[in-house]
TIKOLTI-509048 format. One record per residue (C-alpha): x, y, z; residue in one letter; residue number from 1. Coordinates in Angstrom, 2 decimals. Layout:
N
<rotor><east>X</east><north>Y</north><up>Z</up><mipa>a</mipa><lokol>NUM</lokol></rotor>
...
This chain:
99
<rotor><east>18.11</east><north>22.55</north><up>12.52</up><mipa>x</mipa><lokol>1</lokol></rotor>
<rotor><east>19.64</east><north>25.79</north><up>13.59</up><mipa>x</mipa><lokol>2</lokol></rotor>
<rotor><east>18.13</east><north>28.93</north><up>14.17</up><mipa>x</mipa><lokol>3</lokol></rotor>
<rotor><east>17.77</east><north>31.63</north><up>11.39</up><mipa>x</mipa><lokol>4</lokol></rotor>
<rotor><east>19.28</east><north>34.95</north><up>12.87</up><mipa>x</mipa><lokol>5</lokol></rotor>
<rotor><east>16.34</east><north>36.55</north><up>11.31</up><mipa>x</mipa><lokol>6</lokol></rotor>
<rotor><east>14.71</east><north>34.72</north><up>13.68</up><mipa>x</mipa><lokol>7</lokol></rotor>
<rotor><east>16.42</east><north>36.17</north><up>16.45</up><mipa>x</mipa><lokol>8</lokol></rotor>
<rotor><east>15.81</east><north>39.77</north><up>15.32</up><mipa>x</mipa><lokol>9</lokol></rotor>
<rotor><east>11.76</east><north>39.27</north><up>14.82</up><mipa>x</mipa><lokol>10</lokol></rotor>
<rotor><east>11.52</east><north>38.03</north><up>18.55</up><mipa>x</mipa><lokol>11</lokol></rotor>
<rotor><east>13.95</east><north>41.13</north><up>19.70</up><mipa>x</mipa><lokol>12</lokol></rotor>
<rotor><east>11.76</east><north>43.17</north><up>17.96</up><mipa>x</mipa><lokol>13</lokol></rotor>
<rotor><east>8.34</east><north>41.91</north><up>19.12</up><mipa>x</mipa><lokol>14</lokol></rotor>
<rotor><east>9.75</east><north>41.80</north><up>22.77</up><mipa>x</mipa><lokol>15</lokol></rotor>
<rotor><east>11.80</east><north>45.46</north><up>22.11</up><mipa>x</mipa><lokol>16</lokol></rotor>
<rotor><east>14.41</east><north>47.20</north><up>24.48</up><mipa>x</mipa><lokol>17</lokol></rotor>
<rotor><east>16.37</east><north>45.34</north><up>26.76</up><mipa>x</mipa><lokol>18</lokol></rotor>
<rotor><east>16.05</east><north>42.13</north><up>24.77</up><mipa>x</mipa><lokol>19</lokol></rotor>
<rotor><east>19.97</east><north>40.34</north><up>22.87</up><mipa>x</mipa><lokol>20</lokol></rotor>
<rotor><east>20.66</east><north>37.32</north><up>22.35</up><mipa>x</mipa><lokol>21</lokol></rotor>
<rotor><east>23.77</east><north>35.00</north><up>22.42</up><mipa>x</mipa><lokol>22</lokol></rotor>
<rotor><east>24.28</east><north>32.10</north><up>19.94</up><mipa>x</mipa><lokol>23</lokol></rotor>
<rotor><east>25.11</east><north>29.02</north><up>21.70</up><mipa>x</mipa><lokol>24</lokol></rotor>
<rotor><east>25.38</east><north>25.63</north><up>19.65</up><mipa>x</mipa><lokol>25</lokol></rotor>
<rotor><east>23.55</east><north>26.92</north><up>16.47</up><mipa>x</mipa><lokol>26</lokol></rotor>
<rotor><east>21.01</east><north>28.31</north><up>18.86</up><mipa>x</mipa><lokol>27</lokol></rotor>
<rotor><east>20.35</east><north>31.29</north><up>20.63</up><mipa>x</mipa><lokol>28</lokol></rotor>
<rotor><east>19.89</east><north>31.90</north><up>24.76</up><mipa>x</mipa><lokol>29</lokol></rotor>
<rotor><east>17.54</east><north>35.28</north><up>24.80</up><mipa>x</mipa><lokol>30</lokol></rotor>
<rotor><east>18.40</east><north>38.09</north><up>27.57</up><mipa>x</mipa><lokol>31</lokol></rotor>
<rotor><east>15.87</east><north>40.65</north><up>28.79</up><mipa>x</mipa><lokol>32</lokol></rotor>
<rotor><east>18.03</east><north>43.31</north><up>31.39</up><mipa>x</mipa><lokol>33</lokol></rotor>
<rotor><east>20.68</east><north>40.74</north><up>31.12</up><mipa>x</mipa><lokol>34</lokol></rotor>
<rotor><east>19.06</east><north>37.64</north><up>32.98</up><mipa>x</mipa><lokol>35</lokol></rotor>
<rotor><east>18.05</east><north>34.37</north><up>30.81</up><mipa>x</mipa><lokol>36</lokol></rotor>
<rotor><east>14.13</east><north>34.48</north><up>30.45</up><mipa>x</mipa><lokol>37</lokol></rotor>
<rotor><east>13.94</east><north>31.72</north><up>27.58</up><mipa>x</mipa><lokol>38</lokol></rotor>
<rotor><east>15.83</east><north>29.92</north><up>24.19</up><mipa>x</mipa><lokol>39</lokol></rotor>
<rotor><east>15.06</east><north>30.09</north><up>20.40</up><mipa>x</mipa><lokol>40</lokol></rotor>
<rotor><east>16.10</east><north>26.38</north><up>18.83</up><mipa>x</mipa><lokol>41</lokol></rotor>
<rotor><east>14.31</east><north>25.61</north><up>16.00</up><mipa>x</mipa><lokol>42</lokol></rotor>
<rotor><east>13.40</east><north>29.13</north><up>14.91</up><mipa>x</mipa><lokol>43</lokol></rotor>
<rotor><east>11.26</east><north>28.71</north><up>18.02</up><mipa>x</mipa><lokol>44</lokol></rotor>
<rotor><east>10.83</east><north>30.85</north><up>21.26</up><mipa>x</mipa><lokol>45</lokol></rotor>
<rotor><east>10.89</east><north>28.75</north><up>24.57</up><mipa>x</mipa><lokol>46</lokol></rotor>
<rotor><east>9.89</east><north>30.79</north><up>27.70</up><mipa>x</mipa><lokol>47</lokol></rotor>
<rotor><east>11.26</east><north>29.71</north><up>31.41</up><mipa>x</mipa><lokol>48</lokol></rotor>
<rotor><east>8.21</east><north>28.81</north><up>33.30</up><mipa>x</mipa><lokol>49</lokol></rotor>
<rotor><east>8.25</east><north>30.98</north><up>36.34</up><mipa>x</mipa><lokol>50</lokol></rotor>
<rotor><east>5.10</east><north>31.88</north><up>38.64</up><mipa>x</mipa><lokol>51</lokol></rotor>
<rotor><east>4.68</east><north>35.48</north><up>36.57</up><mipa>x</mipa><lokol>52</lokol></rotor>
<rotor><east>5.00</east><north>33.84</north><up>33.47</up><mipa>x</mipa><lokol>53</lokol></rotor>
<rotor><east>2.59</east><north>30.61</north><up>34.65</up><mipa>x</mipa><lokol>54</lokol></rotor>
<rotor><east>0.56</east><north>33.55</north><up>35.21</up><mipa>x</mipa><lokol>55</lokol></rotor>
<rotor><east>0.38</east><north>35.01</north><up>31.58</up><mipa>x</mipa><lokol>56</lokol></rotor>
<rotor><east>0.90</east><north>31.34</north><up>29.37</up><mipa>x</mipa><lokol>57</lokol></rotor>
<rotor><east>-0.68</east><north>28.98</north><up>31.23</up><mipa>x</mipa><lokol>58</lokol></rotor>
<rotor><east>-3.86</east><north>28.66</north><up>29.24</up><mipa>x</mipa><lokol>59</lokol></rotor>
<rotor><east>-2.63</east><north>29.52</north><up>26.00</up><mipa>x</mipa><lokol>60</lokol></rotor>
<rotor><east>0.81</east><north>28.03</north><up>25.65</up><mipa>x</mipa><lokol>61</lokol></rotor>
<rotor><east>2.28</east><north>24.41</north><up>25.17</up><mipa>x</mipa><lokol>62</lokol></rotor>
<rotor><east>5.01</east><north>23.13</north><up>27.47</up><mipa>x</mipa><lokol>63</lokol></rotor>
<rotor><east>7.76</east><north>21.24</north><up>26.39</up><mipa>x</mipa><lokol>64</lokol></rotor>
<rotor><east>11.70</east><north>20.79</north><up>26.33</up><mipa>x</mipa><lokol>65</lokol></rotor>
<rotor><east>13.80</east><north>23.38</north><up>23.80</up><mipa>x</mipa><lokol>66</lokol></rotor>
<rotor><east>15.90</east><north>20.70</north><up>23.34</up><mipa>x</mipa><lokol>67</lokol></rotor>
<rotor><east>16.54</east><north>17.37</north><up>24.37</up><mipa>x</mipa><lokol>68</lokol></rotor>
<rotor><east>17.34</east><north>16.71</north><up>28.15</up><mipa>x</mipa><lokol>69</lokol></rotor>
<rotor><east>16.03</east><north>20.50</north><up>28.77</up><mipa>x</mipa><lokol>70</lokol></rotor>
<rotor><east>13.03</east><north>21.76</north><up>31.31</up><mipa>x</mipa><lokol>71</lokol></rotor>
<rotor><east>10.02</east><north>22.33</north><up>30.16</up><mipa>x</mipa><lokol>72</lokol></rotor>
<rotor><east>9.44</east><north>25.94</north><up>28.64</up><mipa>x</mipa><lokol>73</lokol></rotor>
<rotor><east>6.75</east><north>27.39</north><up>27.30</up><mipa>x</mipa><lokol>74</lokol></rotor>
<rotor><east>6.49</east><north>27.30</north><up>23.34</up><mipa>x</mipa><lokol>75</lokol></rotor>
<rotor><east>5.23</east><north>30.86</north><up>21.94</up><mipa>x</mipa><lokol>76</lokol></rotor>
<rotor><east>3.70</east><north>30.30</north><up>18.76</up><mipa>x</mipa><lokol>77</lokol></rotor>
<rotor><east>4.43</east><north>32.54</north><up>15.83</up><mipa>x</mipa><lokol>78</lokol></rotor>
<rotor><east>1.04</east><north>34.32</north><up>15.88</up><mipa>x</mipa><lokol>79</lokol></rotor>
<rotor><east>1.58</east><north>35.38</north><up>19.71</up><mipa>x</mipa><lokol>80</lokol></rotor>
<rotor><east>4.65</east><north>37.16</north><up>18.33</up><mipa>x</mipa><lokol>81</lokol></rotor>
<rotor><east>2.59</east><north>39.63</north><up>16.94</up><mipa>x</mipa><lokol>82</lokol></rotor>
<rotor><east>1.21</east><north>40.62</north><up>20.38</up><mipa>x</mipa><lokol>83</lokol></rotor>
<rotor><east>3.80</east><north>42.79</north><up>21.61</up><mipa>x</mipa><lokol>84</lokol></rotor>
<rotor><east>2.01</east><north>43.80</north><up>24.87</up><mipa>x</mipa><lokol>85</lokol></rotor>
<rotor><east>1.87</east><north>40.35</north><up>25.66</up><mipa>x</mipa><lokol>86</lokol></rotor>
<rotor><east>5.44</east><north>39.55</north><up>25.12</up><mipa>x</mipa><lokol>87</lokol></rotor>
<rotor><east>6.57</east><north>41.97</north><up>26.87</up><mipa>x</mipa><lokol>88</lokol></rotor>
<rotor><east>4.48</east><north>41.44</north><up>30.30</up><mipa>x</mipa><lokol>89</lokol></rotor>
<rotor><east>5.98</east><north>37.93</north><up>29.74</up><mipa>x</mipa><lokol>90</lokol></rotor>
<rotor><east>9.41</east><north>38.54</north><up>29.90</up><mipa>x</mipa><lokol>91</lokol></rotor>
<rotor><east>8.96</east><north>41.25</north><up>32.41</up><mipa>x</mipa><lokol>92</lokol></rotor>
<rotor><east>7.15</east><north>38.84</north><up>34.66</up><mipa>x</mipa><lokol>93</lokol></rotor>
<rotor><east>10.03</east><north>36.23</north><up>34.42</up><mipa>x</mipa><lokol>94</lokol></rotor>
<rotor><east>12.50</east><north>39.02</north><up>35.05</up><mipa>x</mipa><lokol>95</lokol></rotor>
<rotor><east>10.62</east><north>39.49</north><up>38.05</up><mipa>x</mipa><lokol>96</lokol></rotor>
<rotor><east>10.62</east><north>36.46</north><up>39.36</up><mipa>x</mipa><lokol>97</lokol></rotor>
<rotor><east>14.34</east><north>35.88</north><up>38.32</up><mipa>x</mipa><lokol>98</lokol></rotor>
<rotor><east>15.51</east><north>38.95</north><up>40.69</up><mipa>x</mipa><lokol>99</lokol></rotor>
């Protein structure tokens, strides 16, 4: 199923500046400061799993593949959307880690 590009525009929002995404086989690949810090398949957010973001999602995330044959990623669920301080440490800690 592919991704609604409303979708798209509720994570960009909840994350905020510096976020765009790119659609890639129905999907989307999601920037922050132009470096890859996760996927939305599925109308789903997948997170890279990097030390900072370990850090933040450990406890209160799943892990599993975006898509078949893909790393593990953390799955944000819907309701942590809504937590835009949270979001945002997240994909500033992966940005971190990515530099």
């Amino acid at each position: 199923m592919a991704t609604k590009k409303e979708t798209t525009e509720q994570i960009m929002s909840a994350i905020g500046e510096g976020t765009r995404v790119r659609a890639m086989f129905g999907e989307y690949v999601l920037y922050f400061h132009d470096k890859v810090v996760g996927t939305i398949c599925d109308d789903c957010l997948f997170i890279k799993i990097t030390p900072g973001t370990q850090n933040i999602l450990e406890n209160i995330c799943a892990k599993q593949p975006a898509y078949e044959g893909a790393k593990d990623s953390y799955l944000i669920a819907t309701e942590q959307l809504s937590n835009r301080e949270m979001m945002r440490d997240v994909v500033e800690a992966c940005l971190y880690d990515l530099k």
